[in-house]
C-alpha positions in Angstrom: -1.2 -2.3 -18.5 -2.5 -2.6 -15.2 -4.5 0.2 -13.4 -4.6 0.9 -9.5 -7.6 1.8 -7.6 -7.1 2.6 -3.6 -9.3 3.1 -1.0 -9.7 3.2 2.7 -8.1 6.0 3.6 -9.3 9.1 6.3 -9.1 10.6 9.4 -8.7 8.8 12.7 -7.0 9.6 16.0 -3.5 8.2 17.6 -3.6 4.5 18.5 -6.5 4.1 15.9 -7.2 1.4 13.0 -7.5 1.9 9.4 -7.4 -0.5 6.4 -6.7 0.7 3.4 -7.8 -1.6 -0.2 -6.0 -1.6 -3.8 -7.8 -3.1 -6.6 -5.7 -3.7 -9.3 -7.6 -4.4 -13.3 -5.4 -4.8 -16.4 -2.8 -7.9 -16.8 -2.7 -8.6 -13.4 -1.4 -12.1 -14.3 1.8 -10.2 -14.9 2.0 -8.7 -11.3 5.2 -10.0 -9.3 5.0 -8.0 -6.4 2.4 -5.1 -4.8 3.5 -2.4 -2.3 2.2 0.4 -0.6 4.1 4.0 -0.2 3.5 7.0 1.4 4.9 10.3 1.0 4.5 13.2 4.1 4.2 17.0 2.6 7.9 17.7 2.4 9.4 14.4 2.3 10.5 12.4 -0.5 8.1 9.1 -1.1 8.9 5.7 0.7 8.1 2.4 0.9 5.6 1.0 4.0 5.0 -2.9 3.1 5.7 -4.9 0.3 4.3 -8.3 -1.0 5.9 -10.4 -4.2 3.6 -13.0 -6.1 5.6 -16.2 -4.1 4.2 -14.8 -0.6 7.2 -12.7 0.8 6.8 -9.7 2.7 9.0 -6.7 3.6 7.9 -3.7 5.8 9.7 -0.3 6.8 10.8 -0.7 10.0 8.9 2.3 11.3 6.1 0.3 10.9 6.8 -3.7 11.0 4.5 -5.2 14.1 1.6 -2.7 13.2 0.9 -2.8 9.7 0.3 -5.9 7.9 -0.1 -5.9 4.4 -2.0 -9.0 2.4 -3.3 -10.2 -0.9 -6.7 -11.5 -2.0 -5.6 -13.3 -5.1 -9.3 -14.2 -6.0 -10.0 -10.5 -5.6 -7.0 -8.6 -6.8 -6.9 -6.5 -3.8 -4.0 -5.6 -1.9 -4.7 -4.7 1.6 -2.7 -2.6 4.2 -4.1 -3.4 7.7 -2.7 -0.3 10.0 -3.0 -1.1 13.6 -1.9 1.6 16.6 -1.5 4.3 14.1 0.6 7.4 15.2 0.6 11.3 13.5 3.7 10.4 12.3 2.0 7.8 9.6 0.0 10.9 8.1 1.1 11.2 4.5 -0.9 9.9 1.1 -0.4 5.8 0.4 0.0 4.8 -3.0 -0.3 1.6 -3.9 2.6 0.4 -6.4 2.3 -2.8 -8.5 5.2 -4.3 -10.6 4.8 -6.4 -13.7 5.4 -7.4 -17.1 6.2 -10.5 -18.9 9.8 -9.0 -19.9 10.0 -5.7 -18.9 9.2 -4.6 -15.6 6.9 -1.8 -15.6 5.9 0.3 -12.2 2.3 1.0 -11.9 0.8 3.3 -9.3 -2.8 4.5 -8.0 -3.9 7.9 -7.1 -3.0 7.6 -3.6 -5.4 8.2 -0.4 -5.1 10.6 2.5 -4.7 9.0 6.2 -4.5 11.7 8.6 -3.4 10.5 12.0 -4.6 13.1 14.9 -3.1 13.4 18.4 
């Protein structure tokens, strides 16, 4: 089992920063690969940035060259560093671990609000 705990999120205006946190607790030795979502009121959920266990990274292209996500290995955090946000990233992020030792389970957090103003 492995339990997700985000943070970070809020209210900021267009061309604002925000970094968001995910603090992952269980069998994390099983993780092979962290993400972040979001999902927009009415839209189906999607994926925003990726990061596997060897150190590869994958980002929606609506957002590659101003979001960066990263890994603290030491502290079991995911990060997601959103620069020059837009009112089009408003939405909840969840933070989405995969893992298992033979079956791959999908883990996810509560999710956090960013609310981009214009």
């Amino acid at each position: 089992q492995v339990q997700l705990v985000e943070s970070g999120g809020g209210l900021v205006q267009a061309g604002g920063s925000l970094r968001l946190s995910c603090a992952a607790s269980g069998t994390i030795f099983s993780i092979i690969l962290m993400a972040w979502y979001r999902q927009a009121p009415g839209k189906q959920r999607e994926l925003v940035a990726a990061s596997t266990s060897g150190g590869s990274t994958n980002y929606a292209d609506s957002v590659k060259g101003r979001f960066t996500i990263s890994r603290d290995n030491a502290k079991n955090t995911v990060y997601l560093q959103m620069n020059s946000l837009k009112p089009e990233d408003t939405a909840v992020y969840y933070c989405n671990a995969k893992a298992g030792l033979g079956n791959l389970y999908t883990y996810w957090g509560q999710g956090t609000q960013v609310t981009v103003s214009s």
